[in-house]
NUMARZA-732800 format. One record per atom (N, C-alpha, C): residue in one letter; x, y, z. Coordinates in pm, whole numbers, padded with zeros to 5 digits, always signed. Atoms other than C-alpha are relative to their C-alpha. Layout:
AXYZ/...
end
This chain:
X+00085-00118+00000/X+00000+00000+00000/X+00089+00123+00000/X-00100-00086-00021/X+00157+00310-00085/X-00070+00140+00088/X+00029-00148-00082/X+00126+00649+00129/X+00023+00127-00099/X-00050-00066+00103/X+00084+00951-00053/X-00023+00112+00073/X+00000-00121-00125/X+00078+01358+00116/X-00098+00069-00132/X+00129-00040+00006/X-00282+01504+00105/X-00004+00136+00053/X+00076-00062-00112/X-00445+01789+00186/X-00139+00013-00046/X+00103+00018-00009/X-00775+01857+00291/X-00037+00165+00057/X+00050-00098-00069/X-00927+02204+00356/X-00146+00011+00095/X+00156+00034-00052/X-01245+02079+00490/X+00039-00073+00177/X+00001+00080-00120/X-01104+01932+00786/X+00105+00051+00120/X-00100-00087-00086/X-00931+02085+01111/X+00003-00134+00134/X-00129-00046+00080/X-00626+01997+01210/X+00008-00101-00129/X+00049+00055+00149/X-00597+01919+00852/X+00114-00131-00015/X-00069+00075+00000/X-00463+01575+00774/X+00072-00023-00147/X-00126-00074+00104/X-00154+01541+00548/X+00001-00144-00085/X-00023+00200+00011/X-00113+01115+00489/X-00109-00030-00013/X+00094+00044+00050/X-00340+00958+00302/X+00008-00156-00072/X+00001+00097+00081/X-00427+00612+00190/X-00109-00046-00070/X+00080+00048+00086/X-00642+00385-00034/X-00015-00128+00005/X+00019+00148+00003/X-00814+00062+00030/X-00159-00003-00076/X+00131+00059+00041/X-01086-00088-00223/X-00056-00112+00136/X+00051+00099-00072/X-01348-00268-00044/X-00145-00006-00069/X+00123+00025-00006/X-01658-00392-00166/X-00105+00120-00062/X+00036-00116+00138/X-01722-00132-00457/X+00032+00133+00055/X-00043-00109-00062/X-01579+00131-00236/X+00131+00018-00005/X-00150+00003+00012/X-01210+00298-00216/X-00059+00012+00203/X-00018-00037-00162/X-01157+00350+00184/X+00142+00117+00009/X-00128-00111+00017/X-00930+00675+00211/X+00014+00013+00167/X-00010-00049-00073/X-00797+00694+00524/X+00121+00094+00091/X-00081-00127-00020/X-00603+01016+00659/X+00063+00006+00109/X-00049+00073-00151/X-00343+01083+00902/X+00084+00143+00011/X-00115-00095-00059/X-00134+01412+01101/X+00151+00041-00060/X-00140+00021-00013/X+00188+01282+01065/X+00014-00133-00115/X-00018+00046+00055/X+00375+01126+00810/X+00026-00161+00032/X+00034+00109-00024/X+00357+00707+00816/X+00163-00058+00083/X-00120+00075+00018/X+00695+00524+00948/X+00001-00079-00068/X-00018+00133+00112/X+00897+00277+00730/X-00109-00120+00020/X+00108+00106+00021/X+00652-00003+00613/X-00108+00045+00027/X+00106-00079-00013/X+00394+00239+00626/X-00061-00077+00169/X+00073+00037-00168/X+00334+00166+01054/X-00011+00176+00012/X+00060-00104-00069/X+00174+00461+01209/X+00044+00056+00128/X-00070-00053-00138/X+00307+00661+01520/X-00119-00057+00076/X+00077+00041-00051/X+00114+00526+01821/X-00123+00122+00029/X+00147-00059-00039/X-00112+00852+01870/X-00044+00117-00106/X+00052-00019+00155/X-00182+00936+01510/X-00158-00065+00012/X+00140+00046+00000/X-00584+00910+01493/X-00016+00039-00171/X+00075+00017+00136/X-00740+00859+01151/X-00108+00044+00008/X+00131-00006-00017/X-01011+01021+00974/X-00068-00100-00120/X+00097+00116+00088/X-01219+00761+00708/X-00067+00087-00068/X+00072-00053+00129/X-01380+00829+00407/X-00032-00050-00110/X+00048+00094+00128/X-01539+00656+00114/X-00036+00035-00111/X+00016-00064+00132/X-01525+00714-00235/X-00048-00127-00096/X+00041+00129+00068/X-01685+00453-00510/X+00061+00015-00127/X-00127+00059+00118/X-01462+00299-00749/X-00101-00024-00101/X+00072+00011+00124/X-01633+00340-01102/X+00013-00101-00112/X-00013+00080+00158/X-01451+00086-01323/X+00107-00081+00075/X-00103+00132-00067/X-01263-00227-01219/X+00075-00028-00149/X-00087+00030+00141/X-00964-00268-01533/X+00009-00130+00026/X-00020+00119-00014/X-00919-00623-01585/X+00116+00019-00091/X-00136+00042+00089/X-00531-00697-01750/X+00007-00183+00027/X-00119+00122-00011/X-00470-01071-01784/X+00131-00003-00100/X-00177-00055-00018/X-00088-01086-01791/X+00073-00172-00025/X-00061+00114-00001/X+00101-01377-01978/X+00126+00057-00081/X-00102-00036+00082/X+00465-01338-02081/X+00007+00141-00095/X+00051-00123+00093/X+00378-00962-02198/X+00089+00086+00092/X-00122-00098-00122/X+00726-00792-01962/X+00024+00165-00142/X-00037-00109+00049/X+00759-00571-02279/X-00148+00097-00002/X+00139-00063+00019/X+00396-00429-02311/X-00076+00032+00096/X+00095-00056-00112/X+00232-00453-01989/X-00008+00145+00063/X-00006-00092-00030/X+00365-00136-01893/X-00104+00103-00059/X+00083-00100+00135/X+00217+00063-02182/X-00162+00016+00062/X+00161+00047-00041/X-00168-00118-02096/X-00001+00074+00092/X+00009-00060-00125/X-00120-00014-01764/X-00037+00145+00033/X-00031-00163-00028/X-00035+00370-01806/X-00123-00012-00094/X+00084-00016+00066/X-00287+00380-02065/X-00140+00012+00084/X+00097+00002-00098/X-00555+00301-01773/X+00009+00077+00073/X+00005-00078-00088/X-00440+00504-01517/X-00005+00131-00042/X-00001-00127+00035/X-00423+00783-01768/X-00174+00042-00005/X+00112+00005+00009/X-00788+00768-01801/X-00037+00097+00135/X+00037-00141-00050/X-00922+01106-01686/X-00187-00013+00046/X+00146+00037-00032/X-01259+01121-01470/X-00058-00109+00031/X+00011+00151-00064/X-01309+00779-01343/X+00101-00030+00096/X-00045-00009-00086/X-01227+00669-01031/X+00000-00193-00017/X-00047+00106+00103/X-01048+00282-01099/X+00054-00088+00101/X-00166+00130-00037/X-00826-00014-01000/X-00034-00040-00131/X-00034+00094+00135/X-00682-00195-01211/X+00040-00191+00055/X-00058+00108-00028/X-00607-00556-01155/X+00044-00127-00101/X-00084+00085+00090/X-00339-00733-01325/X-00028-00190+00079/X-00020+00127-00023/X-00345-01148-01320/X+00100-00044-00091/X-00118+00048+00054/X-00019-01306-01408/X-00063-00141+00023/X+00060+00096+00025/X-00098-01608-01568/X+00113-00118-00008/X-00134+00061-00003/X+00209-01780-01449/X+00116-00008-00137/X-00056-00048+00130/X+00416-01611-01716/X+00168-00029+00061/X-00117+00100+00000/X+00792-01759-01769/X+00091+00136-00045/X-00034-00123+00002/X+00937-01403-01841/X-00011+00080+00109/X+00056-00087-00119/X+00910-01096-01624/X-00062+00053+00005/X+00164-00037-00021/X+00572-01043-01646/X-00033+00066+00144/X+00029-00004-00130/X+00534-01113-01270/X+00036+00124+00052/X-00109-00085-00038/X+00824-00889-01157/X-00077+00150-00018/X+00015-00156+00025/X+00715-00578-01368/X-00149+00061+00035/X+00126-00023-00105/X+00338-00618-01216/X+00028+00037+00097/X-00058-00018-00103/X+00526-00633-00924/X+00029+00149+00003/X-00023-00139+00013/X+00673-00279-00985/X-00093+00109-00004/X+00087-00044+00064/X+00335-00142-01135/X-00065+00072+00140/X+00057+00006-00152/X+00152-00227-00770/X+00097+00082+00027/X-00120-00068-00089/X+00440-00079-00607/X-00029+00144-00027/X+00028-00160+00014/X+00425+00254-00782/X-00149+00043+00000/X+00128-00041-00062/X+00080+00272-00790/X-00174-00062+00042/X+00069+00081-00121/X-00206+00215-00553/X-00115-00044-00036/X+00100+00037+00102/X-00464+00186-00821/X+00005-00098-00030/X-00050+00120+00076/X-00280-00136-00935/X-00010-00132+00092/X-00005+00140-00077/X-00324-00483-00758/X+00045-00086-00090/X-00080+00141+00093/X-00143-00820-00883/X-00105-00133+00071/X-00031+00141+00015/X-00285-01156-00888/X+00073-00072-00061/X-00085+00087+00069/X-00093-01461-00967/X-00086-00113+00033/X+00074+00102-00016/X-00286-01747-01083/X+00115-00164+00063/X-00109+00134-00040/X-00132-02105-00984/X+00024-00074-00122/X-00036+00113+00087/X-00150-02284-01243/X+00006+00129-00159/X+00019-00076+00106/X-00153-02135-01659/X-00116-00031+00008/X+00164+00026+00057/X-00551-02122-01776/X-00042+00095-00075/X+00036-00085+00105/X-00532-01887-02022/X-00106+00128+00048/X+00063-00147-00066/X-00739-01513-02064/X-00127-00062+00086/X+00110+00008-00034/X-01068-01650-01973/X-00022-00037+00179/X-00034+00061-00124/X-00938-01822-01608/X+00038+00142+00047/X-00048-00087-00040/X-00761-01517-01557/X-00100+00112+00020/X+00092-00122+00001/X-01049-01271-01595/X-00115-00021+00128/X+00064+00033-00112/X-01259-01504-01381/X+00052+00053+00127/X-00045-00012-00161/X-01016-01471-01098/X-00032+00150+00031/X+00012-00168+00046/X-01033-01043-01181/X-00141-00052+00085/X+00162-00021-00029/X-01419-01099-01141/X+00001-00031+00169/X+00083-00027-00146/X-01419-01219-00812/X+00045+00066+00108/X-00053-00083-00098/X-01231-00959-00654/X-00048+00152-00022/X+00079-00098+00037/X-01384-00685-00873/X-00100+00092+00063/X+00097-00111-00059/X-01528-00357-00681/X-00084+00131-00091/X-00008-00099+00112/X-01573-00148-00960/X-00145-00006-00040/X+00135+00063+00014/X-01953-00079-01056/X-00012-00058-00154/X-00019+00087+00091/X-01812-00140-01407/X+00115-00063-00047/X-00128+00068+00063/X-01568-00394-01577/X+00021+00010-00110/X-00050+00038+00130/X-01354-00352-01849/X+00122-00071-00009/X-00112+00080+00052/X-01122-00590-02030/X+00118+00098-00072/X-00104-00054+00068/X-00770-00482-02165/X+00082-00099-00022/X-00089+00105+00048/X-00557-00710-02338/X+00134+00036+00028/X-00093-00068-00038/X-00220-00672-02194/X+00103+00021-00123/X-00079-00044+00138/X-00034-00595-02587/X-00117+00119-00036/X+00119-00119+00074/X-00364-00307-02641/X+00003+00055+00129/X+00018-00088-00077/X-00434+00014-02508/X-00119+00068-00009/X+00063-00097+00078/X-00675+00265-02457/X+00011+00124-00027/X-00026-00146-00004/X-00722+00616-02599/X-00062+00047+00162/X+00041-00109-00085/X-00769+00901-02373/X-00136+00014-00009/X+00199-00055-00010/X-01164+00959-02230/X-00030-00123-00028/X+00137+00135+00067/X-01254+00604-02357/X-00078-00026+00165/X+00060+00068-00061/X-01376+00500-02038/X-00122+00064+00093/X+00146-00103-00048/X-01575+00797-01888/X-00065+00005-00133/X+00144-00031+00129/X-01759+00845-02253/X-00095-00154-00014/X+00051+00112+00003/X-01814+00452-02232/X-00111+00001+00144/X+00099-00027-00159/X-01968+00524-01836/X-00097+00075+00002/X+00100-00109+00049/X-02182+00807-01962/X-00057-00036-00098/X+00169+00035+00121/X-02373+00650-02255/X-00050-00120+00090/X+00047+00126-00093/X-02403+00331-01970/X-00110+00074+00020/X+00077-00043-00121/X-02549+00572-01735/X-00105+00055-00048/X+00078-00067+00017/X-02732+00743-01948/X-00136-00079-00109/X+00163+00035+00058/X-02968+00492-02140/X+00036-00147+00063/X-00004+00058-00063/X-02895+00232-01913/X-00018-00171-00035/X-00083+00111+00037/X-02720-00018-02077/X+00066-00080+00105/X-00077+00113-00053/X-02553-00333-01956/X+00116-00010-00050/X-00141+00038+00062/X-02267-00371-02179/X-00025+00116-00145/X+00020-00077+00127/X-02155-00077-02382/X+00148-00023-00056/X-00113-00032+00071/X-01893-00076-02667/X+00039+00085-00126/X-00023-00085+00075/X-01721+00128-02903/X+00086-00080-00110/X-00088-00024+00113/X-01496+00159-03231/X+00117-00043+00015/X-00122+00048+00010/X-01168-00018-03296/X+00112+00079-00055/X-00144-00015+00075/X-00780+00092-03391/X+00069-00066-00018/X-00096+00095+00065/X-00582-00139-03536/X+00156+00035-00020/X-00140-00056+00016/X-00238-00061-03455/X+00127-00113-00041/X-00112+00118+00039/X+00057-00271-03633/X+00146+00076+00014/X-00139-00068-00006/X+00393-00174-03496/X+00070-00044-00075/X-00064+00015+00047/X+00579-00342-03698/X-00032+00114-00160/X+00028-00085+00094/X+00411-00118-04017/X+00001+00165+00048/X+00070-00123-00028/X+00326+00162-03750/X-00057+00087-00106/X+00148-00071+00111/X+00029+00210-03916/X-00126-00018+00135/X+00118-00005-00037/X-00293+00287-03728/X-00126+00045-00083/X+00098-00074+00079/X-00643+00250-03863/X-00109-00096+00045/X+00123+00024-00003/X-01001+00266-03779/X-00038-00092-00043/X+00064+00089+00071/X-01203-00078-03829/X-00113-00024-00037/X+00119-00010+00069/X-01489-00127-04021/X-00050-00140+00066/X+00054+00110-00080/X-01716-00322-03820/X-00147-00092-00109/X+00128+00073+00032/X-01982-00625-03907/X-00159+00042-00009/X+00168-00001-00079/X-02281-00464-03839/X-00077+00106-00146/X+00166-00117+00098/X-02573-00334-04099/X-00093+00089+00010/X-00015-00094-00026/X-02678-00021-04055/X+00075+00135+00089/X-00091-00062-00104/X-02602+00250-03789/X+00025-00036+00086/X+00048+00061-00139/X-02499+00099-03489/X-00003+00063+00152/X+00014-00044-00127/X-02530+00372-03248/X-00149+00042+00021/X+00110-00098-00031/X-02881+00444-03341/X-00130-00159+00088/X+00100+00108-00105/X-03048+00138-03076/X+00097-00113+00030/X-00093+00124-00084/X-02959-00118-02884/X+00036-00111-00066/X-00112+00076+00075/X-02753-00411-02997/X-00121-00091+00051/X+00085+00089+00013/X-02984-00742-03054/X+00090-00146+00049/X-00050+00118+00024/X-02861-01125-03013/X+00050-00053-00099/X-00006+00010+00165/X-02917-01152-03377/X+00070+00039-00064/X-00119-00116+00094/X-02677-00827-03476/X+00144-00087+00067/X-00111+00055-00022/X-02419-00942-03230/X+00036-00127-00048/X-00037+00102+00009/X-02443-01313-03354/X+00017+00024-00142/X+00012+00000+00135/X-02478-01188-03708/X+00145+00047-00031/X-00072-00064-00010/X-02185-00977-03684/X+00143-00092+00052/X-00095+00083-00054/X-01964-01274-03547/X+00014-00133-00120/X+00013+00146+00070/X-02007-01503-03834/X+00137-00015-00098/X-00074-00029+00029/X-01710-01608-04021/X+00021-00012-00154/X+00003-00081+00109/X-01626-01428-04338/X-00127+00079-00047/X+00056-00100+00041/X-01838-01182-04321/X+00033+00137-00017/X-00112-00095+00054/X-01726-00854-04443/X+00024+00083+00140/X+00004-00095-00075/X-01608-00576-04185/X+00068-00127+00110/X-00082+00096-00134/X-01386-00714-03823/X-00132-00053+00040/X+00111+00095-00076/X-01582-00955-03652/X-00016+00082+00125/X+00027-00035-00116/X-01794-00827-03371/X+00096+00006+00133/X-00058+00077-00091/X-01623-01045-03143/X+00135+00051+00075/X-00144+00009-00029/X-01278-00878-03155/X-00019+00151+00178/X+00048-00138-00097/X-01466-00544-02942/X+00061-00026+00177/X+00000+00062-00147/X-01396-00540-02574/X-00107+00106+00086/X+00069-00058-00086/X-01701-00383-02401/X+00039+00010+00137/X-00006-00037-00104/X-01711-00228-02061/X-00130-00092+00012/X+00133+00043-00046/X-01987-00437-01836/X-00038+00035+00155/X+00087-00054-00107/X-02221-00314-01567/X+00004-00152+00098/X-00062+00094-00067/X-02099-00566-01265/X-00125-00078+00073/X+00114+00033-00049/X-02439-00586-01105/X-00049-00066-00088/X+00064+00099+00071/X-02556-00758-01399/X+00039-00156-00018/X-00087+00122-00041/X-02252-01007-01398/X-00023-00049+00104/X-00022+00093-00145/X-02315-01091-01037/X-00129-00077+00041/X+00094+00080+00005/X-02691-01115-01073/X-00029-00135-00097/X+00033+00117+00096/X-02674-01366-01360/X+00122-00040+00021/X-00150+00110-00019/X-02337-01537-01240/X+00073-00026-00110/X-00039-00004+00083/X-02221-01480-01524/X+00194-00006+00002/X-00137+00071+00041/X-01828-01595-01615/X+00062-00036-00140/X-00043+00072+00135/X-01606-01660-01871/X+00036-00148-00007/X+00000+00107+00072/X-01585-01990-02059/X+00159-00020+00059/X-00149-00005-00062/X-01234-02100-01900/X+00047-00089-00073/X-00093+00055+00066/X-01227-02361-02103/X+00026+00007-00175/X-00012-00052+00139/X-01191-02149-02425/X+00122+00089+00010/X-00116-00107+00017/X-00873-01996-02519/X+00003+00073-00139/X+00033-00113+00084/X-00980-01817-02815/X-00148+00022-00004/X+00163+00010+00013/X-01333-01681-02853/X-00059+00027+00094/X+00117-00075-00164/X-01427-01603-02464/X-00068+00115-00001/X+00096-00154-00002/X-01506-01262-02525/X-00111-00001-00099/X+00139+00043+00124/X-01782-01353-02791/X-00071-00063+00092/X+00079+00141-00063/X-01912-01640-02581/X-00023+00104+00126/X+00029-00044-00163/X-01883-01387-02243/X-00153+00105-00061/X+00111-00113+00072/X-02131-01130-02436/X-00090-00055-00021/X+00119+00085+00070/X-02342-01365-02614/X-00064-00057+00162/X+00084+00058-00092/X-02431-01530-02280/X-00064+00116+00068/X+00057-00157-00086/X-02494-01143-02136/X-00121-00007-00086/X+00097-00039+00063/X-02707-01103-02431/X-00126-00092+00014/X+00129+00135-00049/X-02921-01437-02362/X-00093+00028+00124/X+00065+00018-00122/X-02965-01341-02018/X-00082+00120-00008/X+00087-00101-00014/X-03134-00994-02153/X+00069+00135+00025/X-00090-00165+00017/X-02828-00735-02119/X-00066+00040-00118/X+00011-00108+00068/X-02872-00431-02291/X+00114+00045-00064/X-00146-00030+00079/X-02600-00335-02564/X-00031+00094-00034/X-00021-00101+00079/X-02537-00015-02698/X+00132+00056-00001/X-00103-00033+00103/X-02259+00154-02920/X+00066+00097-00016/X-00076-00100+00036/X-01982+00417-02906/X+00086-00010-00145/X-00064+00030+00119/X-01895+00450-03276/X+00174+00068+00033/X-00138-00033-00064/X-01578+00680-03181/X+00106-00086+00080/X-00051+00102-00047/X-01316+00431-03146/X+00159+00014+00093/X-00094+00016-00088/X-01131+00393-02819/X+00068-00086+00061/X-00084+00118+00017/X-00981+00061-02815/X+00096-00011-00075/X-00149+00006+00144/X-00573+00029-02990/X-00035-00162+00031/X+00021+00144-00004/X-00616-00334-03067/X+00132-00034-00070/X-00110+00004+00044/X-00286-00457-03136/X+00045-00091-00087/X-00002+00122+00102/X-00214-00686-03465/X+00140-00051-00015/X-00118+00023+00030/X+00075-00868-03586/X+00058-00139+00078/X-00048+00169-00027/X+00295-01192-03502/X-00035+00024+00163/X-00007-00018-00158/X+00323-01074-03118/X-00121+00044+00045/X+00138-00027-00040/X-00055-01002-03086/X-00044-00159+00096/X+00029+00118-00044/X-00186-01233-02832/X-00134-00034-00099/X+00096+00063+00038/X-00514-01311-03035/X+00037-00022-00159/X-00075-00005+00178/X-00254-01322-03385/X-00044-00121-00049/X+00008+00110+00073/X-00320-01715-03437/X-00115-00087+00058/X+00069+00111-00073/X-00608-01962-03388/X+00040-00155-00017/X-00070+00141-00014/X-00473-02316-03229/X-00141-00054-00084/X+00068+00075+00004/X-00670-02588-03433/X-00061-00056+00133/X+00030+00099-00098/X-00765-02758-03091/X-00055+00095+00073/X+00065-00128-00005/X-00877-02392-02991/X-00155-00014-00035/X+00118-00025+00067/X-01122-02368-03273/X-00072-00106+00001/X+00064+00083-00032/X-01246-02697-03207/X-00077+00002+00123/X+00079-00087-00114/X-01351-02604-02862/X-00075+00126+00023/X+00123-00091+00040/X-01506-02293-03002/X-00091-00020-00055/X+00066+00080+00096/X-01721-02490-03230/X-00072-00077+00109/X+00106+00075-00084/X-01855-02698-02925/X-00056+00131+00097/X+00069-00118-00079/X-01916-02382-02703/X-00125+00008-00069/X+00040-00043+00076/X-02105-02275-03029/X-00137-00046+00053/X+00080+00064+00002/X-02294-02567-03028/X-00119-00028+00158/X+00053+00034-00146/X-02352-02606-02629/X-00072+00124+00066/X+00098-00090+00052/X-02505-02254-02662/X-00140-00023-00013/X+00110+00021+00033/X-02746-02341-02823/X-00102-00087+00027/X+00061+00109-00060/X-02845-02653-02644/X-00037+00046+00133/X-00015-00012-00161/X-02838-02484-02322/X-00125+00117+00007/X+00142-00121-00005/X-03085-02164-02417/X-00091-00071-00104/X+00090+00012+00059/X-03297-02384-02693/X-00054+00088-00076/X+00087-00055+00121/X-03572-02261-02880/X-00026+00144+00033/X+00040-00161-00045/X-03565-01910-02651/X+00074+00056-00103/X-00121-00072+00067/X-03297-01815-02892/X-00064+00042-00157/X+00033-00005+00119/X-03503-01810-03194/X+00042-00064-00106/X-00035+00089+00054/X-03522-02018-03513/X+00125+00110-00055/X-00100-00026+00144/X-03282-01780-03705/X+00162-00002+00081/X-00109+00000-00117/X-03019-01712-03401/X+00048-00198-00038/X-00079+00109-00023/X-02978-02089-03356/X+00069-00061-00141/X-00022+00043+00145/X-02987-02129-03756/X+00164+00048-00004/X-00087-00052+00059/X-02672-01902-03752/X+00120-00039+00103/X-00083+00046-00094/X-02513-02043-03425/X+00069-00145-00044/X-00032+00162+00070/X-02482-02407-03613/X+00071+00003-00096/X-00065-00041+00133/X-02384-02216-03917/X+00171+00031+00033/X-00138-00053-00099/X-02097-02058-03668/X+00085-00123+00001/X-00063+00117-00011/X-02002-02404-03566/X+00075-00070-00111/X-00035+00087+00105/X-01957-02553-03873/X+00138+00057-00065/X-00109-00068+00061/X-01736-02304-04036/X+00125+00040+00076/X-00097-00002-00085/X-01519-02275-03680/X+00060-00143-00029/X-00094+00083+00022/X-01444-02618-03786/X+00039-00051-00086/X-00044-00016+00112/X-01414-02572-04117/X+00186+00103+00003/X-00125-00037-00013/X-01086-02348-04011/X+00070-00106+00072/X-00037+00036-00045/X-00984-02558-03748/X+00085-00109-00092/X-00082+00101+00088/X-00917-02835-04033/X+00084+00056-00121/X-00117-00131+00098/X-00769-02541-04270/X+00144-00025+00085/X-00130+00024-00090/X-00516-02520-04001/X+00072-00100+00011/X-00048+00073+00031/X-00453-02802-03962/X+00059-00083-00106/X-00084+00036+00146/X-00359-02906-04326/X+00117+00087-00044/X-00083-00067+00029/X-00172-02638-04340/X+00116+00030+00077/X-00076+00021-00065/X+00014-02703-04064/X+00070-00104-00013/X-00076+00132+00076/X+00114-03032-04247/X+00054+00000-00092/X-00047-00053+00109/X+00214-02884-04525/X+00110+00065+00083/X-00125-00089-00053/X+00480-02649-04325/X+00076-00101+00070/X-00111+00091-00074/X+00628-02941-04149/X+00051-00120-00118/X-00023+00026+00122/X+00632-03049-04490/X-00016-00231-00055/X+00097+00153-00003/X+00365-03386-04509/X-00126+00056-00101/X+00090-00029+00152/X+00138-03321-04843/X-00111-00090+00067/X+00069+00127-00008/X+00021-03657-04778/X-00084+00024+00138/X+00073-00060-00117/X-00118-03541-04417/X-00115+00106-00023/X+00094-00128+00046/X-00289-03233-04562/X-00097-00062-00082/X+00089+00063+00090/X-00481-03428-04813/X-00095-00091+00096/X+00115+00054-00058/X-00606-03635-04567/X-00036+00091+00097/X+00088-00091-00049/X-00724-03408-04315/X-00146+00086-00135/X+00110-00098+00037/X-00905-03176-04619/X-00095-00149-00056/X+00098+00133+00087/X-01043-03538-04735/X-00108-00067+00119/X+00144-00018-00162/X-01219-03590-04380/X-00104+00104+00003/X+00104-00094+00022/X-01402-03267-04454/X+00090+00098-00104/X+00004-00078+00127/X-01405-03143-04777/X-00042+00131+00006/X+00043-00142-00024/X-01567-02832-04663/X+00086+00100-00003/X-00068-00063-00002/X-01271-02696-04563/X+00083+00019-00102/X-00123+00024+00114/X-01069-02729-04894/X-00030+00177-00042/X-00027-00112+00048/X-01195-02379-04996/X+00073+00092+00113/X-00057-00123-00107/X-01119-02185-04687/X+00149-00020-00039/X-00113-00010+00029/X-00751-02385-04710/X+00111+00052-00130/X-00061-00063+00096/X-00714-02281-05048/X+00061+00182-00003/X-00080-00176-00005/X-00727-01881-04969/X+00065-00022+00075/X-00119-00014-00076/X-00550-01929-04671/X+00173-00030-00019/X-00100+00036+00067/X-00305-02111-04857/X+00099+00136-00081/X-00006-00143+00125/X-00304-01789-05152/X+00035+00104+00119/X-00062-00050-00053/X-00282-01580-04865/X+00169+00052+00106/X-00102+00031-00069/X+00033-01713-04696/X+00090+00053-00094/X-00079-00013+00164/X+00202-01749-05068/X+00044+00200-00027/X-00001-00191+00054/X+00096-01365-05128/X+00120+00100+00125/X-00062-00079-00076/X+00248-01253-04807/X+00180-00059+00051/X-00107+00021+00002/X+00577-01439-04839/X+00083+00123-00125/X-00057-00086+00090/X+00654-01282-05150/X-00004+00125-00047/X-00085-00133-00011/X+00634-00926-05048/X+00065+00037+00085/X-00118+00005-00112/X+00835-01003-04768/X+00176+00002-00060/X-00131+00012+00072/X+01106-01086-05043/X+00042+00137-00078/
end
């Protein structure tokens, strides 16, 4: 806990030492005479005065092997003007100095808390653990390689508050350091999407794959915590790509309210070192049963066209999954492997073909 020097004109004799404890959607500030001794201990007749302020936005960072980037995420949050915050990093037992430079983060500032999970379990384990320590009346996700702009998170708290949304999100940037190029993404969705609330149907429509514009899915909404806690809501832990689709979609089942900041305040970060850069075959196979277990789990509430397009989802998640995989037989250089995989499902032979054309294309302007 760090100590920081206050003042207060409201209060006689005015106290100088000040600290900060979340509790239970609250900060706890409590004030002090005289400056703290080492290890922040207190002189014995130093009296405290108390005070409670409510923490507006709980940051969620899960934190794997990311010692060069986390920093960045971090400041990016605390720069966030008008919201009153923690942040809480989960190190996802990262083999680098992930840990360490969390370690530092907390240290310098008091906004910042560290978990360390025990075991690895990927973002979705990691966000869980976030959730159940979460005081914040709302949660947002941050990918620890992405940042956000300046104001995103009070303009995201103010269209909440003000038509009283459950889960609001905004507009993407696509930043590629290696090109440093940044640029606005053209999202899935058919018509305007700030003019009403977001449907089951738009968001599931908007997630389908190859459809034109970024997939819904890639967004990271802010969510209203009271809604998460009344519908127990959680991420999928055992999905390592795809949770944030599957965490929404189940919000949206249970009757959240979506609506849309087109002005885009999410840097979403692309490229080889992007954590969401590659989907594991054995991934997209487990996204493909989520898909499916979806739909078995809410039935016919979901509507015939929803579930029509949730099966449709499935199919074509494992229509890549076997792309990948052929083409991952091909690079270890087995023809004869690739043929049989696309000969188990033929479906996939077109997807592997562009993906194929695409690989080809992007070798040879590398040369």
């Amino acid at each position: 806990m760090r100590w920081s020097p206050s003042s207060s004109p409201h209060r006689q004799p005015e106290p100088r030492y000040c600290r900060h404890r979340p509790a239970k959607g609250l900060q706890r500030i409590s004030c002090h005479q005289s400056r703290p001794e080492a290890h922040g201990r207190l002189h014995a007749n130093t009296q405290p005065v108390y005070g409670w302020t409510m923490v507006q936005a709980t940051v969620i960072i899960a934190a794997w092997n990311c010692e060069n980037s986390l920093g960045e995420s971090v400041k990016s949050a605390l720069a966030q003007s008008g919201v009153r915050l923690e942040i809480i990093v989960v190190d996802d037992c990262s083999t680098d100095g992930t840990g360490a430079r969390a370690d530092a983060l907390a240290a310098a500032h008091p906004q910042v808390r560290v978990l360390s999970q025990p075991r690895n379990g990927g973002p979705a384990a990691a966000r869980n653990a976030a959730l159940a320590v979460a005081t914040g009346e709302w949660v947002a996700v941050l990918d620890a390689d992405d940042t956000f702009r300046p104001g995103r998170l009070a303009a995201l708290i103010d269209l909440g508050d003000r038509t009283g949304a459950d889960i609001v999100c905004d507009g993407l940037v696509m930043h590629d350091a290696a090109r440093q190029s940044h640029k606005t993404a053209a999202l899935a969705f058919d018509g305007d999407p700030e003019a009403r609330d977001w449907t089951l149907g738009d968001y599931t429509a908007g997630n389908m794959h190859g459809t034109k514009g970024l997939s819904l899915g890639y967004l990271k909404p802010i969510f209203r915590r009271a809604f998460l806690v009344t519908h127990g809501l959680r991420y999928d832990d055992h999905l390592r790509n795809g949770e944030d689709f599957h965490f929404v979609l189940e919000a949206l089942a249970r009757g959240a309210v979506m609506r849309f900041r087109a002005e885009p305040g999410y840097v979403y970060s692309v490229g080889q070192a992007s954590v969401s850069h590659r989907l594991n075959p054995d991934h997209a196979a487990r996204l493909a049963t989520a898909d499916l277990a979806f739909v078995a789990r809410h039935g016919a509430g979901l509507g015939a066209e929803n579930i029509a397009m949730m099966r449709h989802r499935a199919r074509s998640v494992r229509d890549l999954a076997s792309a990948e995989l052929a083409l991952a037989a091909l690079r270890q250089g087995d023809p004869f492997a690739a043929l049989q995989t696309l000969w188990r499902r033929p479906r996939a032979s077109g997807r592997f073909v562009r993906q194929l054309s695409q690989a080809m294309a992007n070798r040879l302007r590398r040369r």
